[in-house]
C-alpha angles and dihedrals in degrees: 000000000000125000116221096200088060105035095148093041088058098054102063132042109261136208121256087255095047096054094039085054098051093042086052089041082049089051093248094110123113115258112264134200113208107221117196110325122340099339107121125175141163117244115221092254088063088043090064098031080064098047097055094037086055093047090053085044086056098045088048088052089049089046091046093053092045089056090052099048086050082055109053087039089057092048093042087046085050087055103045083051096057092052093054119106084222097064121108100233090058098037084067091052091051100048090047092058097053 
């Protein structure tokens, strides 16, 4: 899936360092504690905290893109349905013309 908020960032292979900084920059980065000078690390408790977050992020995605297959079945199914001969729209048509 694309992202709209990175579209040049999507378009080309990143480094390691480029794509943690956009998913951090996204808000999908662990969270991280800054020990003395320029040491950061991520404790176990935010390990985990990510790994859940990214797991519900994934169920949401695979929701979202159910959502929109029912959809387009349900407007492809509309379609098919207006072009039946059944249908009332066209029953009446029909009845009219003979």
């Amino acid at each position: 899936m694309t992202d709209n908020r990175v579209p040049n960032e999507t378009q080309r292979s990143l480094t390691i360092r480029e794509f943690c900084a956009i998913e951090k920059r996204l808000g999908r980065g662990p969270q991280v504690m800054r020990i003395v000078g320029n040491i950061v690390r991520i404790s176990p408790e935010a390990r985990r905290e990510w790994h859940t977050r990214m797991a519900a992020f994934g169920q949401e995605e695979q929701a979202k893109l159910e959502r929109e297959r029912r959809v387009e079945l349900a407007r492809r199914a509309g379609q098919a349905a207006a072009r039946s001969q059944k249908h009332i729209a066209n029953r009446q048509r029909a009845g009219a013309r003979t």
